[in-house]
C-alpha positions in Angstrom: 0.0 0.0 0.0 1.7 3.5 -0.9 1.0 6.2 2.0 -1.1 8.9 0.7 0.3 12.2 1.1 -1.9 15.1 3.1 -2.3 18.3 2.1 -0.9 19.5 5.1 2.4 17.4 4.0 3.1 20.0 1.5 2.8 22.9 4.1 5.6 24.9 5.2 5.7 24.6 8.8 8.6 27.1 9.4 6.1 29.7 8.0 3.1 30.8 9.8 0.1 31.2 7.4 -0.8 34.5 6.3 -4.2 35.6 7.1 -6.0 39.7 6.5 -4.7 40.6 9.7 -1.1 40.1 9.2 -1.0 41.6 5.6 -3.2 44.6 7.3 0.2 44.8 9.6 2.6 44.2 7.2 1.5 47.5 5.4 0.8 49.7 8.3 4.3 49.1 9.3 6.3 52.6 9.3 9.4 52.7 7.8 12.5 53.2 9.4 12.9 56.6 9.0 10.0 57.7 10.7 10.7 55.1 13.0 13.7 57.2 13.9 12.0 60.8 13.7 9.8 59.6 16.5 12.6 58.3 18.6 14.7 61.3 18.2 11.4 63.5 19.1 11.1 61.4 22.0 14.8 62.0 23.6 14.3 65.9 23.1 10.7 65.8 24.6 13.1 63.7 27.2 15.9 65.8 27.7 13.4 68.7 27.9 11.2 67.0 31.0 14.6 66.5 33.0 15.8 70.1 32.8 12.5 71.3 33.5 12.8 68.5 37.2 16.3 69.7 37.4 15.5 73.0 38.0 12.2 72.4 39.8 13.9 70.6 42.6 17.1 72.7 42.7 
């Protein structure tokens, strides 16, 4: 008898399946320059907050 061979033989199992969801993701990803623009934002607004404490406290 030869084994029959189930679909799910053929499946890549190193490879989640793709579904709506994760191509929704995959292209509401930002890219790495804005990515970048947000962190330096972030370390100014940051940088800003502690001087502000700094002198408060002083």
């Amino acid at each position: 008898m030869a084994a029959k061979s189930s679909p799910s033989d053929s499946v890549n199992r190193s490879e989640p399946p793709k579904d709506a969801s994760m191509t929704e993701i995959e292209e509401n990803t930002p890219d790495a320059e804005e990515v970048l623009s947000v962190i330096d934002s972030l370390k100014k607004q940051v940088t800003a907050d502690r001087s502000v404490s700094v002198k408060v406290k002083a």
